[in-house]
C-alpha positions in Angstrom: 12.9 13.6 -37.0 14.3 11.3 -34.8 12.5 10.5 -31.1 14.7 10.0 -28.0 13.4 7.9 -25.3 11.8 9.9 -22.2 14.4 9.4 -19.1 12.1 7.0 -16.6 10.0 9.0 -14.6 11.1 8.5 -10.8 10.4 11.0 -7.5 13.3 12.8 -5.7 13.8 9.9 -3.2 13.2 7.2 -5.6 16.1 8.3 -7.6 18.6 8.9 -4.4 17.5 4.8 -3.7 18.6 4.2 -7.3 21.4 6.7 -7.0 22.9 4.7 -3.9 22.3 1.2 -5.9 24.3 2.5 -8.4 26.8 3.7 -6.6 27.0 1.0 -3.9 27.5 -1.8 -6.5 30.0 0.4 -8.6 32.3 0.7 -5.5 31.4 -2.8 -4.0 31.3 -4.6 -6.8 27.9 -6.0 -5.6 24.3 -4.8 -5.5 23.4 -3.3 -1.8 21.5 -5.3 0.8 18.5 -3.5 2.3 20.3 -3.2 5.5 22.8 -1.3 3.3 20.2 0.9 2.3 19.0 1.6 6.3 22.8 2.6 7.1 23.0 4.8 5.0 19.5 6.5 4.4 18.9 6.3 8.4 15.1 4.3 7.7 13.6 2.0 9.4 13.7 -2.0 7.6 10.1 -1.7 6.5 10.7 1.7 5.0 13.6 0.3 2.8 11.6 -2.6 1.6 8.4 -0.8 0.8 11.2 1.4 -1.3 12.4 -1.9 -2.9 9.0 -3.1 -3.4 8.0 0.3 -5.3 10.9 0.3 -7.3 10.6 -3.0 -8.5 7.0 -2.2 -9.5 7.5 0.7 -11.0 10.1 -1.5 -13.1 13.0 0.6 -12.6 14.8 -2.8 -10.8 14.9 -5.8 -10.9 15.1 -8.5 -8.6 15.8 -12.9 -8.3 13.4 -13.8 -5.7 15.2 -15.6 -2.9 18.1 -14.6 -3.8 19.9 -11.8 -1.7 21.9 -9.0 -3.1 19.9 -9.3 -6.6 19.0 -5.9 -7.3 19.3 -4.9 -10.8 19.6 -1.4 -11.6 17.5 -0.8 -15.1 17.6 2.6 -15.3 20.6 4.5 -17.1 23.7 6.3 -14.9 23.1 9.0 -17.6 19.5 9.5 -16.1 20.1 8.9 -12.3 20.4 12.1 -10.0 23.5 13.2 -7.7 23.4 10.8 -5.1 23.4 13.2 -1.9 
């Protein structure tokens, strides 16, 4: 009997953030800024970066400290939600 991994356990707004990383850096060929992220989600900066910070914890990114536009995506397209 062969085990598959369990998907990575996110909430509903965690996985539209990791939805639009996705997304963003498929279309723009790079990873989102955080002001990207308050365009488009209609949040205030600290909002978005608490976000970031939780993801990032929650190791579902990854990120190069001092480096902007680093966000790595390490969850699979297969297990992200319909980015609304």
């Amino acid at each position: 009997m062969s085990m598959t991994p369990a998907p990575p356990s996110f909430t509903a707004k965690q996985g539209q953030y990791l939805a639009f990383i996705y997304a963003y850096t498929r279309v723009q060929g790079r990873p989102p800024a955080e002001a990207d992220f308050q365009r488009y989600f209609a949040v205030s900066p600290p909002t978005v970066h608490q976000m970031v910070l939780t993801l990032e914890g929650c190791g579902l990114i990854r990120r190069t400290p001092g480096v902007a536009r680093s966000i790595e995506l390490l969850v699979a397209p297969e297990d992200l939600p319909v980015l609304r």
